[in-house]
N, C-alpha and C positions, 0 to 999 in steps of 0.2 A: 645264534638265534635263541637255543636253550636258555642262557646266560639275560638276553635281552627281558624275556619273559616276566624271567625271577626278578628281574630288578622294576618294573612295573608293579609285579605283584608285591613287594615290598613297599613301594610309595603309597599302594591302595591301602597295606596294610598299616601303616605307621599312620594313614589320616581316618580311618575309620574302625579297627581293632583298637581295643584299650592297654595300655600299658602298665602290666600289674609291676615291675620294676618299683617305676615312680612311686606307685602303693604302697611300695613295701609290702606285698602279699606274702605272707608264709607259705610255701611249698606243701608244709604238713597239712593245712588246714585248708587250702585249695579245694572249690569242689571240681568236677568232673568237666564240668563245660570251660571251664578256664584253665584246668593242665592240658586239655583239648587246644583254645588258643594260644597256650603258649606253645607245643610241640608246630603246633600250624606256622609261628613268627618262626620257630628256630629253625625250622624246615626250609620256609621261604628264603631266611636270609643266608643260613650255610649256600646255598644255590645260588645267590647273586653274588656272591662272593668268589668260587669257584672262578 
């Protein structure tokens, strides 16, 4: 059930969170609200992985 969640919450996230990857964003230069979206992706997706 857990597992089912996360992986919903991942399809939401991949079509409406941005993809700083593709960007190329540099991690040092990142502000606050985007090391916030990325911990939120890496969050969601370690969990549907599991």
């Amino acid at each position: 059930m857990k597992k089912q969640v996360f992986k919903i919450l991942a399809k939401i996230n991949k079509a409406v969170l941005p993809s700083y990857s593709k960007k190329q964003l540099d991690l040092a230069k990142a502000s606050k609200l985007q090391l916030a979206i990325i911990g939120w992706r890496w969050f969601v997706t370690k969990n549907a992985l599991d």
